[in-house]
C-alpha positions, 0 to 999 in steps of 0.5 A: 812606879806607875801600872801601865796605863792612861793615868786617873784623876788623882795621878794628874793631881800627883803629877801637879803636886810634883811640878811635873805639870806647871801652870803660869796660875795654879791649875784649878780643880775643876780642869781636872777629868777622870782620864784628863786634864783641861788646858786654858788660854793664854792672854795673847793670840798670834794670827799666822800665814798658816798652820804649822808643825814646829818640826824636829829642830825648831821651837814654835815661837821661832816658827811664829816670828816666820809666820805671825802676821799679829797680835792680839791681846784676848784680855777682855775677850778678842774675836777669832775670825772664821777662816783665820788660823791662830797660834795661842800659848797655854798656860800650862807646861809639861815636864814629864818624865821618861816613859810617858806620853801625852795626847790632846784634843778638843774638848766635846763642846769645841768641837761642835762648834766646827772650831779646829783647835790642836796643840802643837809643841817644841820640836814637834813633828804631830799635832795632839801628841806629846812625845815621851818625856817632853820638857817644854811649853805647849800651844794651841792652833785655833782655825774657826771653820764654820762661826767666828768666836770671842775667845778669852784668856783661860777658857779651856778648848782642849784636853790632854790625857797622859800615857804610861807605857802600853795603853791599847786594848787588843780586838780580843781585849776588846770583845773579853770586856764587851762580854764582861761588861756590855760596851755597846748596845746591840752586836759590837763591830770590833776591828782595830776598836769598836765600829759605829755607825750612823742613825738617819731613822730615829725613834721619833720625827724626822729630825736627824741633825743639823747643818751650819749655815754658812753667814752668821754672827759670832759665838762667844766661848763664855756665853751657855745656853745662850744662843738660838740654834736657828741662827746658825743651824738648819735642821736635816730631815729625812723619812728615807734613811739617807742625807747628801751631804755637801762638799765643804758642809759641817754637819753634826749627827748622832751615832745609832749605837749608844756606847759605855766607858766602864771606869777602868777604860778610857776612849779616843773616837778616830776617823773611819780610814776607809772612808776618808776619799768622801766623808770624815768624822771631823774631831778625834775625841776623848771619851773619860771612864764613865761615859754611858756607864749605868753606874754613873747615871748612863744607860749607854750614850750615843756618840756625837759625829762631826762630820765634813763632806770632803770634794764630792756629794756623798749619800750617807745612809742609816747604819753606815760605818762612820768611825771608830772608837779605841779603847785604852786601859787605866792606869788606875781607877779614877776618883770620880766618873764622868757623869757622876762625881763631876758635872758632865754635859753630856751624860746620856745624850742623843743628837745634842748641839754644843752647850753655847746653844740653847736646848 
């Protein structure tokens, strides 16, 4: 029986092993994570009226024969037009056993490129979740927001970790581990998770972040340290601690607090509620055990934000709650950390740009 938990790396492996994840080609060992596991792309992409949710009664290709426009094969890579929505099959399927969950979401670097990518499933009533005990396949729904990409079969754009049983710590949880083992530089705001905010007054310069501009070229997912910001970013500077942000505008700033997953922890960034009316941190995402651990060669790392102005100019100022980190227990303790057994982009970090971009 597993402990309660969110399961390690070698629990993913053990669940490979006994067929309960199934790819149509072997799952290779570099899509597994400590808390996680990486899905790929299949080879074709339907273009669709609009996002969907398959609903209680349906299946997602029956809703795709409601709302698919066309095909197209990515074999050899396809462009993925901005604005477009697509839904692509995976190439794994789950069947997993009663008692567990699973939740995705996109993985860090997709989620800066502003590309909205969610799984949805069979008689699916939420995007990203898995219910319990789900026998079926999976699919991704692509909708690029700011650049249009070249995406091909088995590229990994999102993650999915999986639940046993009762995973979240408690606020006392929380405040018992900071104590125990320092999460957060600087003074924890623990409520419903770990609070953080923005940093608009950094150390050095007046470089706070980056803006997409809005009539670029396409990125190509396979393409790292490739291309040049200046082509698809302004920079945002400011010597006053405050930006505007502009209704519809993607932004990527950095969190002023630099943040730890000790390795028996896993986290899920989720958007700041009260704040929704103007502003959201665009992307949950998925924190592995490890993350700015020092043990791992961190020292804290700060969080990347993803951030859209929603129908009003909104003033964000240095140090304004922007979002929320939920921490979840292990089930058990990863054969590898992030940052230090495994190959991580983006261990110790500051404001950084996705990996497609060169430093």
């Amino acid at each position: 029986m597993t402990n309660a938990g969110v399961l390690a790396d070698h629990q993913i492996r053990d669940m490979i092993a006994a067929g309960r994840i199934v790819g149509q080609t072997p799952i290779q060992d570099d899509q597994i994570q400590p808390a996680s596991l990486d899905l790929r792309l299949g080879h074709t992409a339907y273009r669709v009226r609009a996002s969907f949710l398959a609903g209680r009664t349906r299946t997602v290709t029956a809703r795709l024969q409601d709302f698919q426009m066309h095909a197209i094969e990515l074999d050899g890579g396809a462009v993925l037009e901005k604005g477009c929505v697509y839904v692509v099959p995976l190439m794994e399927r789950l069947h997993l056993p009663k008692g567990m969950t699973a939740a995705a979401s996109a993985k860090s670097s997709i989620g800066r490129l502003d590309l909205l990518t969610r799984i949805i499933t069979d008689h699916g009533v939420e995007f990203d979740r898995v219910p319990e005990g789900y026998d079926g396949p999976l699919y991704v729904e692509i909708c690029p927001r700011s650049f249009s990409v070249v995406a091909s079969p088995g590229q990994m754009l999102n993650q999915i970790i999986f639940r046993q049983g009762k995973t979240l710590m408690s606020d006392d949880d929380l405040r018992a581990l900071h104590a125990q083992t320092p999460i957060v530089s600087g003074d924890p705001v623990i409520s419903d998770g770990l609070g953080f905010s923005v940093d608009l007054k950094p150390n050095e310069g007046t470089l706070v972040g980056y803006r997409a501009k809005p009539h670029t070229g396409v990125v190509d997912l396979s393409k790292l340290n490739h291309y040049d910001p200046a082509e698809f970013w302004e920079e945002v500077h400011t010597k006053d601690g405050w930006i505007i942000l502009d209704p519809g505008a993607f932004y990527i700033l950095v969190s002023r607090e630099a943040i730890v997953i000790p390795p028996m922890q896993a986290a899920e960034m989720a958007p700041y509620l009260a704040m929704v009316g103007e502003f959201r941190v665009h992307y949950a995402g998925f924190f592995d055990p490890g993350f700015g651990y020092a043990q791992a060669g961190g020292s804290g790392s700060r969080g990347v934000l993803e951030v859209r102005c929603h129908e009003a100019p909104f003033v964000l100022e240095h140090g304004q709650v922007v979002g929320r980190l939920v921490y979840e227990n292990m089930a058990a303790l990863p054969a590898a950390l992030y940052g230090r057994e495994i190959k991580s982009n983006y261990q110790g970090q500051g404001l950084k740009l996705s990996k497609h971009f060169k430093s």
